[in-house]
N, C-alpha and C positions, 0 to 999 in steps of 0.2 A: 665417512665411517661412523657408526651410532659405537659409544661410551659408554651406552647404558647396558646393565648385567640380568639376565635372566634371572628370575626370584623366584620364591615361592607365593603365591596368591594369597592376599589377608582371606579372611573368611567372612569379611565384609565391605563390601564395595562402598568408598567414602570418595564424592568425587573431588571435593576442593582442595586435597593437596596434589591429586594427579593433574588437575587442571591448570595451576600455577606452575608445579615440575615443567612440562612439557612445554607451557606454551612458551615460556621462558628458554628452554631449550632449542625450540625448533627457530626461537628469532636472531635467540644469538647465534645461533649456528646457521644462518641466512638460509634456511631449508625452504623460505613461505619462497623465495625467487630461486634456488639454483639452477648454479651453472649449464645453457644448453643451449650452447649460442649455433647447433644447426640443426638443433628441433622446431619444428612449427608452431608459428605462435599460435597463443590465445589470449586477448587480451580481455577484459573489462574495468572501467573505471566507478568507483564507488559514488554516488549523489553526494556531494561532497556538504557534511551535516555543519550548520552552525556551528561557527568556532565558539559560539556561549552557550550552545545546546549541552545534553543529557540525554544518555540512550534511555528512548523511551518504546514501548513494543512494538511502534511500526517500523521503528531500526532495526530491531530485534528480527522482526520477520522479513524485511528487505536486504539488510546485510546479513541472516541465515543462506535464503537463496544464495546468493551470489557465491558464497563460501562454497556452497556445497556443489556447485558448477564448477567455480575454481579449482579445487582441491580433487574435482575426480579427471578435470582435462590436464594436471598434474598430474595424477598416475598414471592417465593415458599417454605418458612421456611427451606431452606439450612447454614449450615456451610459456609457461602459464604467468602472466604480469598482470595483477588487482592493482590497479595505479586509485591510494589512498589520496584525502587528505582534506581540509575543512574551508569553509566559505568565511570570508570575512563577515558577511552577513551585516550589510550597513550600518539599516535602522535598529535590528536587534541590539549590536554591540553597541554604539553608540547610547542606545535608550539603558543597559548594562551599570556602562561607565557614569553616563551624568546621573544615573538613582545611588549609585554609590559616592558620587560628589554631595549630592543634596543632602545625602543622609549626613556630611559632615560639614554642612551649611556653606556649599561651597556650590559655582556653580559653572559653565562650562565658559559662558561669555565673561568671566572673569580674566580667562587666557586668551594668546594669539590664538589663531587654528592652528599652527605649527606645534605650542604648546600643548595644545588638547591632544591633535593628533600622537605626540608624543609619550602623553598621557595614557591612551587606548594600547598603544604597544606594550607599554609598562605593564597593562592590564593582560594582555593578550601570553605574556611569555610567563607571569605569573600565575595566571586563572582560567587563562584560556586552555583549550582543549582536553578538557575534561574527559568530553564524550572519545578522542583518540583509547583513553585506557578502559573504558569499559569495552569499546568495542575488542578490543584483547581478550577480554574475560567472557566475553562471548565465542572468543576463537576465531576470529576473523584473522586467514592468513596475508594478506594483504604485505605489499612490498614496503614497508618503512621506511628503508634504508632511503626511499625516496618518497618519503611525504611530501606534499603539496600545502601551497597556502595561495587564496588566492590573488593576497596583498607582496607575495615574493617578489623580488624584483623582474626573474626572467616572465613571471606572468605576467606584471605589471609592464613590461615590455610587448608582449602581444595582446594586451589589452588595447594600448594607444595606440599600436599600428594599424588592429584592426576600425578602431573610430576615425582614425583618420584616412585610412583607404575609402571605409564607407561613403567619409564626406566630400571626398575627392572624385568619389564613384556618382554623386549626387544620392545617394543610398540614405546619406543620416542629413536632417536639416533643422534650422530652427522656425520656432513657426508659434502665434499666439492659437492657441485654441484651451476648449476646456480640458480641465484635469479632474480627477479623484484627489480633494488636499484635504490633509490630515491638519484639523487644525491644533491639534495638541502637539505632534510630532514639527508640527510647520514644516510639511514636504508635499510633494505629490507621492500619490502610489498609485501604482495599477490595480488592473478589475479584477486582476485575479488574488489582490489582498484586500478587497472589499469584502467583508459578512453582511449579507444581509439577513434583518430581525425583526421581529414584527415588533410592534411597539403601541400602544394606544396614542391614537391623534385625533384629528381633525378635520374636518372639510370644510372652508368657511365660504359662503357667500356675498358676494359685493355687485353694487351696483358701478358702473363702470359709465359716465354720464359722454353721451357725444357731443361735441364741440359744436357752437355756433348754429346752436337751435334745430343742429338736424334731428326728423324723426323716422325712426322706422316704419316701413308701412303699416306695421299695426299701430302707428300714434304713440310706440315708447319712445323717448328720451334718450336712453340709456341701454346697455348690453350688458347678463346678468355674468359674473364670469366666478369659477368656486377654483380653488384651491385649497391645496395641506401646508404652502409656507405662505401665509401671507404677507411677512415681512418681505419677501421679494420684488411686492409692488414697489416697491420705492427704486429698483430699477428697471420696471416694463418699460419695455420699446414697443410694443406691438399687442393689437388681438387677432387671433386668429378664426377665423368660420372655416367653413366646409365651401367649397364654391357651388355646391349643388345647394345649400341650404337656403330654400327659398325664405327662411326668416331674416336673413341677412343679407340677401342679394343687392338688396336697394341701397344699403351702407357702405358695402367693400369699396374701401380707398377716401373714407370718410375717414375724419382724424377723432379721437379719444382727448377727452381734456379728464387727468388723469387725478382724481380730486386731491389725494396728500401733495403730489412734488406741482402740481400745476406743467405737469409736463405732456405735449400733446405728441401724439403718436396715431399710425394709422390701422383700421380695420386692415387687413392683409385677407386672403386667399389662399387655403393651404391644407389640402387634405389629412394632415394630422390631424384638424377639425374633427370626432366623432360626434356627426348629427346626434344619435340614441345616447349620448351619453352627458348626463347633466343638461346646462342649457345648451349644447352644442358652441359653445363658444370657449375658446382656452386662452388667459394670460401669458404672453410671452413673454420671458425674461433671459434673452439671451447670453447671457455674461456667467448667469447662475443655473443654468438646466439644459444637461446635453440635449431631449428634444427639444427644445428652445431654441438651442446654437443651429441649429438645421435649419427652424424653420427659419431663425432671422437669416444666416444665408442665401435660403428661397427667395425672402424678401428684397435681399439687394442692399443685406448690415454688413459691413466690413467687419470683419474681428476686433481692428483694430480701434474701431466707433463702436464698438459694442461694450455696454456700460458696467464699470464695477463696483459694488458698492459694499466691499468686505476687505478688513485686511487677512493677513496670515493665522489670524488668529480670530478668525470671523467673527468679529465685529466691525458694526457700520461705518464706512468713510464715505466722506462726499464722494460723489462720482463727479464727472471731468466735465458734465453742464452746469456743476453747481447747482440744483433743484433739492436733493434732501435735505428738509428741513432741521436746521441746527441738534434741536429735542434729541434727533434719533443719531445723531453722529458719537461714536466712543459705545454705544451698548450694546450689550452682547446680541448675537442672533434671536435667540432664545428670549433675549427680555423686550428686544425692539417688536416679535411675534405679538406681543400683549399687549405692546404701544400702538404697532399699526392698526389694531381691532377696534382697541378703547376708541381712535380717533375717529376711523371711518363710522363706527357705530355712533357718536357725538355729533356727524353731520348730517347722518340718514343715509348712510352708503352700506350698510352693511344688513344682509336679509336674512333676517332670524329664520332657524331653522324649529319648525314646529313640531312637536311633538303631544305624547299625551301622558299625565302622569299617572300611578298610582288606584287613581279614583276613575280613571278614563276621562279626566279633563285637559282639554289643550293648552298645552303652558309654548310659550316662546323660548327658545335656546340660541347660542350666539352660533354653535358651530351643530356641526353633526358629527358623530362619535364615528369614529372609522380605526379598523384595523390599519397599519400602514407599515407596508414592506419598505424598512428605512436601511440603508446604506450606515455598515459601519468599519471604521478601519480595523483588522484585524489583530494589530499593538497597539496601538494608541487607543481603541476601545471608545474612543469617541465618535458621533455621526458627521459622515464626511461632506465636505461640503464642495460641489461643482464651484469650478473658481477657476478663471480665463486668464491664465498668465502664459509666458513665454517657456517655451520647454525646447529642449532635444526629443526630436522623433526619430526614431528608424523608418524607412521604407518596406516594412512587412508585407504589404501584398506583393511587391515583386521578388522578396527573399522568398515568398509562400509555395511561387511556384515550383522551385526545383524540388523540393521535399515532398509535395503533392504528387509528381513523377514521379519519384523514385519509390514512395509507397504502390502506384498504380504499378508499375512495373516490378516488382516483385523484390527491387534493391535493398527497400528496410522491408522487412517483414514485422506485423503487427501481431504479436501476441496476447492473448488470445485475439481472431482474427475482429469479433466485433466490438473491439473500439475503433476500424480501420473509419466507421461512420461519422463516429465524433469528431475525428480528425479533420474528416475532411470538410463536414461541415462548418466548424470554427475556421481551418485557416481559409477556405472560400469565401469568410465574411470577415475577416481580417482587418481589425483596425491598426491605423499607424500608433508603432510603437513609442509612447513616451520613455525615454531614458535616462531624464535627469531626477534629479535629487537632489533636494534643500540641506542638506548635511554637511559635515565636516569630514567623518570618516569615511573612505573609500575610493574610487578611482575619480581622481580631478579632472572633468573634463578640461580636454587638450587645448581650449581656443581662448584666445586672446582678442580683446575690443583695444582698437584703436585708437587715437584721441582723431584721426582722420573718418570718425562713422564706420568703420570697418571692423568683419569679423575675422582671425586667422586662425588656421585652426593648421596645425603641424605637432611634429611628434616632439618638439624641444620647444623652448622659450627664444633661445639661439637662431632658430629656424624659423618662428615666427616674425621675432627681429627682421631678419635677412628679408623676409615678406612684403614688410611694412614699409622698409624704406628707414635711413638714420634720423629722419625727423619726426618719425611716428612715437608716442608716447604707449607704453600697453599696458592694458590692468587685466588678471588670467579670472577667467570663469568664478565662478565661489562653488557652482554645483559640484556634485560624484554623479558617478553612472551607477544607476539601478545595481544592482547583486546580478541580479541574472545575466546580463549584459555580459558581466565577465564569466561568468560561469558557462553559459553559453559555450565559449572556446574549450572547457575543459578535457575532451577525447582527445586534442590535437596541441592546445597549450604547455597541457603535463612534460608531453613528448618529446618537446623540447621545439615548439613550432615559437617564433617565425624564422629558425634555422632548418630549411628544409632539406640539411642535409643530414640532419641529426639520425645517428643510429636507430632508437629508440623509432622515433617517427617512423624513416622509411619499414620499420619490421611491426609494427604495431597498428599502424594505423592505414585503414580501418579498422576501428573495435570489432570484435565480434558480436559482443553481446550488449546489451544495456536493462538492465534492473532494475524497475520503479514502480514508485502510486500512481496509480489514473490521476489520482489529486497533482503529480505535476508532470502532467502532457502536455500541456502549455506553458507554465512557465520555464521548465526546464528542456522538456526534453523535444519540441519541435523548435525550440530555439537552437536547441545543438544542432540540428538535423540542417537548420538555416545557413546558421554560420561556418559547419561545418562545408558541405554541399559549397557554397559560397566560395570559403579560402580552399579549402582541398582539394575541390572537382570530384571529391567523390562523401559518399556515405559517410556520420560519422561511428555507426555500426549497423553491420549486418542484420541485426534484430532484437526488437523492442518488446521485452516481455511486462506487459503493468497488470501487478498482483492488487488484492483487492488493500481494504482497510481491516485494520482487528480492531473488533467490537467486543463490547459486555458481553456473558454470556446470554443474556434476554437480547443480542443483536441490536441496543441499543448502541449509539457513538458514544466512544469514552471522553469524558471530562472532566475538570478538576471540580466544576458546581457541580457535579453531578454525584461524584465521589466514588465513581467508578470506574478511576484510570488504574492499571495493574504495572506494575513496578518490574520490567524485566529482571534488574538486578536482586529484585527477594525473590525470584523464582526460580534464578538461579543457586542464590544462595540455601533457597530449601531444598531444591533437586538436581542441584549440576547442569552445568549448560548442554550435556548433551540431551538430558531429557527436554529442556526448552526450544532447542534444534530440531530436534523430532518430531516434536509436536506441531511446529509451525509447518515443515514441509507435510509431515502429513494430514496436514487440514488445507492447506492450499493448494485451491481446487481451479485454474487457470482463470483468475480474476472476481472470485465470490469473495466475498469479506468472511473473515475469519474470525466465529466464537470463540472465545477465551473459556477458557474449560480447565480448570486447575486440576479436577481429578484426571483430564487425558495426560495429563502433562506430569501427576504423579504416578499414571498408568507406566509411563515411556522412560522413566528414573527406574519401576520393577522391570521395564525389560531391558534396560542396562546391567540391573542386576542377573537376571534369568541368564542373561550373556555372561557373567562374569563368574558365576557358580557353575557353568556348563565347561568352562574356562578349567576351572578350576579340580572340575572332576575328570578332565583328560590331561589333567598333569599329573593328579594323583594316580594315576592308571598309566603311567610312562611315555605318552602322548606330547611328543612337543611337535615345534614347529616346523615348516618344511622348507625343503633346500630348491623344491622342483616350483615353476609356473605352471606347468605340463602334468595334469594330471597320472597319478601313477598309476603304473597296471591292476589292476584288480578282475578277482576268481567270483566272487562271492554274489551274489543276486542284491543284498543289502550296498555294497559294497559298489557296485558298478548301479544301480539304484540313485545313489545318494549324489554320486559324478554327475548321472543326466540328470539330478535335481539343479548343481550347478550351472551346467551348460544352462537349461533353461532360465534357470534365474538370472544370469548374467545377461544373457539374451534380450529377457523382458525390461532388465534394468537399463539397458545400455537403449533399446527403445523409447523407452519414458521418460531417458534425459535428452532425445535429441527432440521431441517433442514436448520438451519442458513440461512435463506431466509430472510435478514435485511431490501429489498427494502419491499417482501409481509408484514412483519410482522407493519411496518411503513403504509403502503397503507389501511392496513384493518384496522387498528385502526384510520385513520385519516379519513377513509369512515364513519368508525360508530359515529366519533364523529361530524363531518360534515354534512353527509348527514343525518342520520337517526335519533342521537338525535337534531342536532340543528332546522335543515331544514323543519323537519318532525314530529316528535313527540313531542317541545314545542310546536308548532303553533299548532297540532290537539288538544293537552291539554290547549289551551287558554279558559280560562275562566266556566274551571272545573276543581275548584283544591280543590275535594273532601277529604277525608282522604286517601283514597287507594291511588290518582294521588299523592298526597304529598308524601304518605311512598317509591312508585317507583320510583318516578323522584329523589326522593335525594339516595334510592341506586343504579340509574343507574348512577347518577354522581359522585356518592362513586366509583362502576367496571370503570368510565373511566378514572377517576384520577390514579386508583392502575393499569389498562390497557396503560396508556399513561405516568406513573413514571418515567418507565427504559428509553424513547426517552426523555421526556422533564419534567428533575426531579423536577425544581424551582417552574414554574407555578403552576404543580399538589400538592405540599407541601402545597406551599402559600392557595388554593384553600381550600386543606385538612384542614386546621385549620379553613378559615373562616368559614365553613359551621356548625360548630359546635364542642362542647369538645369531645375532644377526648383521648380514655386511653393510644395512643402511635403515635409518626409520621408514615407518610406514608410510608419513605423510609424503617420502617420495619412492616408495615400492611400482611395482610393476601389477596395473590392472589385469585382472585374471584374465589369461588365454589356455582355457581347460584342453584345448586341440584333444579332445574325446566327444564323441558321439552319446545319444540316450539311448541306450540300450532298451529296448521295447519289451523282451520276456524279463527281464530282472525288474523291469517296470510294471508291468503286470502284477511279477509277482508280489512285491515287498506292498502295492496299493491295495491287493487282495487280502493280505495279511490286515493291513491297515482297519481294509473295512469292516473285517470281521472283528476284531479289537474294540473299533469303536461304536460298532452296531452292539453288541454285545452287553458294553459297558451303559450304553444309553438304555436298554432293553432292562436290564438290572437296577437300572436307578428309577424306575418308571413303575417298575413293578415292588419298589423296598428290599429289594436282594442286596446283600451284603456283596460291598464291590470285590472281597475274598473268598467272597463263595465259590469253591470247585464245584463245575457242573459237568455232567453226561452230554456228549452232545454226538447227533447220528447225523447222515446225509447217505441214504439207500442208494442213491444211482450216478456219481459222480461223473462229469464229466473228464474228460482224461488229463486237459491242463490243470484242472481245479485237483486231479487226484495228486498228480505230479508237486502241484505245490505245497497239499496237505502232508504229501511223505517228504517232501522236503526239508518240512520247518516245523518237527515237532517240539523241539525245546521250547521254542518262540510261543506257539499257539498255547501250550501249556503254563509256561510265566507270565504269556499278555494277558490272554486270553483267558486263562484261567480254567483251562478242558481236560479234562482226564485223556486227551485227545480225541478225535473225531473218529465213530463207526463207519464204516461203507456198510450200514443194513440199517432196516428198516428200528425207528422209536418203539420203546415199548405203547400198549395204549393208555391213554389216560391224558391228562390234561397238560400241554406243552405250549410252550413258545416257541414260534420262528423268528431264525437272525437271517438276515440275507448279506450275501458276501459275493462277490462279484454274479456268475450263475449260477450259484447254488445256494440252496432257498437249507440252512442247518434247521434242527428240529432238537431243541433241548427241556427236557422231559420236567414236570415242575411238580410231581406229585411230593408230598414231604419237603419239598422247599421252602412253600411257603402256603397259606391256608386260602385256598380260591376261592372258597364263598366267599370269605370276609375280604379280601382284597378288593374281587369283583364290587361290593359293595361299597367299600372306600373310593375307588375311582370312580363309578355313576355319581355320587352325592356330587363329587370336585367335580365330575365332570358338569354335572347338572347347573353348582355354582357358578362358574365359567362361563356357563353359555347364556346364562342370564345376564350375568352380570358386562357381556358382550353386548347380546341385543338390546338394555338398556341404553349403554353408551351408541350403541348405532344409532338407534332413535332421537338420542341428543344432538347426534352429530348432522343428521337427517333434518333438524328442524334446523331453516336458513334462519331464524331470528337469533338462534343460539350465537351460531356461527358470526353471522354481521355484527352481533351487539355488546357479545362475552369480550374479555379479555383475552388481546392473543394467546398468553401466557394458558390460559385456562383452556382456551380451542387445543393449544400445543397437547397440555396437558392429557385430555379428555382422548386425542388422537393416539394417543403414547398406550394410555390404557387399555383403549378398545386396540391395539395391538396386541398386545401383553396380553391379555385374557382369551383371544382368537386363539393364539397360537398356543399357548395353555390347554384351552379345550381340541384343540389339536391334537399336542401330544396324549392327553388323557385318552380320547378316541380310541388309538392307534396303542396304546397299554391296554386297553379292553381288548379288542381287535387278537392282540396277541396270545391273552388269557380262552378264545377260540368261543 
């Protein structure tokens, strides 16, 4: 039962004390979950945001959606459960905690990892979850009462069940291959937190001399081989040719005397080789370049014989032949690049790359200048380096199939349908999943190394014990598991899995829905779909809707170098979150990215207001709110009019949300609250506010409030109590069931009215008539509906309209305008109205401007060099105009036209 008292309405819509009233209200008073334990559910669980993050606009637009799915399958009297809560977020938190150590000259290896880990919690209960309270103030109804964390212990329990079923499944293994290692972070990371940036580099050439006097049949020596790292030589194993390439046919399986390490190694056979590109011959450096790892595997390199010559922090160490020369051991990547060059070029191994300067003379250079798409970690911000150490893999191509099925088979459904492609072609090429992590904070992998060579891997210490045998000695992993890893489990973890008899679970799971960026269909969300599918046997939601990105408004991507990231929380603070709500659903178009547009977004702040003065004028007119679902009787053509306006609207609404169309769903209900009841139906009901006009207009403003909730929750609350007591808030009212028909003559009529009002009114502003001008207006031969409705509705046509009413006989002669209104062409008489020479003459000159000033910009637009060469901004522009001045001399036309 709602506490709150029906008021009077300020005479100014302010939304930030309504916003904090309420939402404060509806949490303490558990209204985001109530009680309905044998209504059907619907569930969704929220991308659970960095516990050190900050709502930033793509939260804003991702947890809008979701809100406003939730909050209308809530009225629809659903089980409605937003299962909230935040990611532990390894490397983020972690990188958090040690920058606030440094800053007090402190640093992380100065503690156990118990004490650090300790440390981060400290941090985490104090500083963490920040972003929980803004998303509040955005209005996200979300269940609290059960927040999630992904470090909780009941998570942290289906976390290590699930890694060690996998491993017991043969599903997760350990295995040397190469990585993504951040050498700032010293971790691996995956490909899908790699940036890559262009960067200016290099391509250097070297001579590459072959061993033991062999020559190629053209009498070289040597094989010419270019690279962008050429510190990497100092761990080649191999060159590769093309086996077609007849320049090197007579070599393959001739050995390389490798000039810096004196290391020899052989010509190999390997169609990575491209003949056409450079000398068709490529440096192999297995240990440091995933092509590299491939081909030395071709070759018949073990992982485990494949050479490393970098620590964690890439710089050079001797590799395990002992061949790198002393000089280059301890220097950075980066400085050993300059040493390896200086040296080969000192012996005559390095082939200057010629160019021509200035004056058109040929000068000698060491390298050749090249763009270079360089690999960079996404935090760490430094360039990452391929580096062949021991990891935790997943088995992803066999997790890939089930998910791949169930999208074919229509199980998840893919929203909108064309990312169903990208999908399918990433998991069909699916590499095994790296899972570990060089960290201290976050899930410890579960396995234990034996002092017997052995690995164990079990859910306790206890149990690995038990494994080993009482003579086994055990020292536990040092890694965490990736973030996603665990997150992965979150539609079925929250629920309270791996107790599969939990309440929650068995009612909830499967999700219904899931809400995301295309940006993480891979890290997130086909990982759920793995894991879930996997432990569950089934889905881990019915369907995947992935919305675009918000960008600048020039549809450039926002960033902080750029200085054009937009601050959800000052947008809210200058316009109320429900105007910020509105804006995102109505620009989100089923996966186009979404221009940021401040003045749409102060547009949707004036049509909260438009709602809240309309609000305002049917209380002052004794209009409150209604007791009925069920549309009430109505006499009146306006009246029964305004009903099938609902019916329709609900209709189309209730459409566009099962086909998650968030722009239509947001359009149709801002039309009906706009155009038809503001614009149209109080002004026809002016000054006839019988009992019937009373009992409609306050339940058509009851269907707009419970139709307009789920976009713009505060206003409609707020609204809901003023209008009168009420047995329960909005946020869990009853979704409009009008159980009335559109009446089709009442429809007719009040459209016909309509059109004549606003033909009229357009006709008057086109020709400079004063929008109060009473005018004469005749129509000689009516048709018998059109007469029926003109005797119907004289008051109306007279205060819209503005007509001394309409003649059934012929105009006087002389110079008039025609309005036209459904079939009847009005004829209103213009002599003394206003002055037709001079008029006629003002609209030709505008018109004349117009149309030049159109077919200039068509000609611009017309020539392709403009087009290909301008600035998009300017094309944009240019388009905009020659719109704008078309339809300009358009309407001028059609103002002549009228003058006869």
């Amino acid at each position: 039962m709602t506490d709150q008292n029906s008021a009077e309405l300020a005479k100014t819509f302010e939304p930030a004390g309504i916003e904090a009233k309420w939402y404060a209200h509806w949490e303490q008073n558990n209204l985001f979950r109530p009680e309905r334990p044998d209504a059907a559910p619907y569930t969704i669980v929220n991308p659970p945001p960095n516990v050190t993050g900050s709502l930033h606009i793509g939260h804003a637009l991702d947890n809008t959606l979701q809100d406003v799915v939730i909050r209308y399958e809530r009225l629809r009297g659903k089980d409605a459960l937003w299962v909230v809560g935040t990611d532990h977020a390894g490397i983020a938190t972690q990188m958090v905690v040690e920058r606030q150590m440094e800053a007090k000259q402190d640093k992380r290896t100065n503690y156990t990892r118990e004490q650090f880990v300790e440390k981060v919690w400290e941090w985490k209960h104090e500083s963490g979850g920040t972003i929980t309270g803004q998303l509040r103030r955005l209005g996200c109804s979300m269940d609290w009462s059960r927040e999630q964390f992904t470090m909780d212990p009941h998570f942290t329990r289906a976390v290590v069940k699930v890694f060690v079923d996998l491993y017991n499944q043969g599903l997760i293994y350990r295995d040397k291959r190469l990585v993504n290692w951040d050498p700032k972070l010293k971790t691996a990371i995956s490909d899908l937190e790699v940036e890559t940036r262009e960067t200016q580099g290099g391509f250097w050439h070297f001579k590459y001399p072959l061993a033991d006097g062999v020559k190629r049949d053209d009498g070289l020596d040597y094989i010419e081989v270019a690279t962008t790292r050429p510190e990497t030589m100092l761990a080649d194993m191999a060159v590769a040719v093309h086996p077609e390439d007849e320049r090197y046919k007579s070599v393959i399986g001739k050995e390389i005397l490798q000039p810096l390490t004196g290391r020899r190694f052989k010509v190999v056979a390997d169609e990575h080789a491209d003949p056409e590109l450079g000398s068709g011959a490529v440096k192999i450096t297995p240990g440091h370049d995933f092509n590299d790892f491939e081909v030395g595997k071709r070759a018949g390199i073990k992982a485990a014989d494949m050479l490393n010559m970098f620590d964690a922090e890439a710089k050079v160490v001797q590799t395990s032949d002992g061949l790198v020369p002393a000089e280059f051991v301890g220097l950075d990547r980066f400085d050993a690049r300059k040493l390896v060059v200086e040296r080969m070029k000192e012996q005559g191994f390095l082939i200057p790359h010629l160019t021509k300067d200035k004056e058109g003379n040929e000068i000698a250079a060491d390298f050749e200048p090249r763009t270079i798409q360089t690999p960079f970690g996404d935090r760490g911000g430094v360039v990452i380096e391929p580096w062949l150490t021991d990891q935790w893999y997943v088995d992803a191509e066999t997790l890939a199939k089930a998910p791949m099925e169930a999208v074919r088979s229509g199980a998840i459904e893919i929203v909108p349908k064309t990312w169903e492609k990208t999908f399918f072609n990433w998991m069909e090429n699916i590499q095994p999943w790296c899972v570990s992590r060089q960290l201290w904070w976050g899930h410890r992998i579960p396995a234990w190394y034996g002092s017997d060579g052995q690995c164990y891997v079990a859910e306790t210490e206890e149990e690995a014990q038990a494994k080993a045998g009482a003579g086994v000695t055990l020292v536990r992993d040092n890694d965490v598991l990736d973030t996603w890893f665990s997150s992965a489990l979150w539609p079925f973890a929250t629920l309270g899995w791996p107790d599969e008899d939990a309440p929650l679970l068995k009612k909830h799971y499967p999700n219904d829905l899931l809400v995301s960026g295309f940006d993480i269909l891979f890290f997130w969300d086909a990982r759920m779909a793995m894991q879930g599918l996997h432990f569950m046997k089934e889905v881990p939601w019915k369907k995947l809707y992935l919305h675009g990105l918000v960008r600048a408004a020039d549809g450039a991507k926002m960033s902080k170098s750029k200085g054009n990231v937009v601050d959800p929380l000052g947008l809210i603070d200058k316009y109320g979150a429900d105007a910020l709500r509105f804006f995102m659903c109505a620009m989100e178009s089923q996966g186009r990215d979404v221009k940021m547009d401040e003045k749409r977004v102060e547009g949707y702040r004036n049509f909260a207001t438009k709602l809240w003065n309309a609000a305002r004028f049917c209380q002052s007119n004794g209009i409150t709110g209604s007791t009925s679902v069920a549309a009430p009787a109505a006499t009146s053509a306006v009246n029964k009019w305004i009903i099938g306006e609902v019916v329709e609207t609900v209709a189309a609404l209730d459409q566009a949300m099962a086909d998650l169309r968030f722009d239509a769903a947001a359009n149709t209900v801002y039309h009906f609250v706009w155009d038809q009841f503001c614009d149209w139906y109080i002004e026809l009901i002016k000054g006839n506010f019988d009992a019937e006009t009373k009992a409609v207009a306050g339940w058509v403003l009851d269907q707009i409030l419970v139709m307009l909730h789920p976009f713009m929750p505060f206003v409609t609350e707020e609204l809901w109590h003023a209008l009168g007591q009420r047995d329960a808030e909005l946020i869990v009212a009853a979704w409009p069931k009008p159980e009335a028909t559109v009446d089709a003559a009442a429809k007719r009529e009040v459209e016909w009215l309509i059109a004549l009002v606003s033909n009229l009114r357009t006709a008057k502003n086109e020709l400079g008539i004063s929008p109060g001008a009473k005018l004469d207006a005749y129509l000689p031969e009516p048709s018998a509906l059109t007469r029926g409705i003109i005797e119907a509705n004289p008051a109306a046509i007279e205060r819209l309209a503005r007509l001394n009413g309409i003649r059934f006989e012929n105009a006087p002669a002389g110079a008039a305008m025609q309005v036209g209104a459904g079939d009847a062409n009005i004829v209103v008489p213009l002599e003394g109205v206003i002055d037709i020479a001079a008029e006629k003459a003002r609209l030709e000159k505008a018109l004349a401007a117009s149309q030049k000033e159109a077919k200039s910009l068509e000609g611009r637009l017309g020539n392709p060099s403009f087009v290909e060469k301008a600035k998009p901004e300017a094309v944009e522009k240019a388009r905009a105009d020659h719109a704008m001045h078309a339809a300009e001399a358009e309407r001028l036309a059609a103002a002549l036209q009228r003058l006869g």
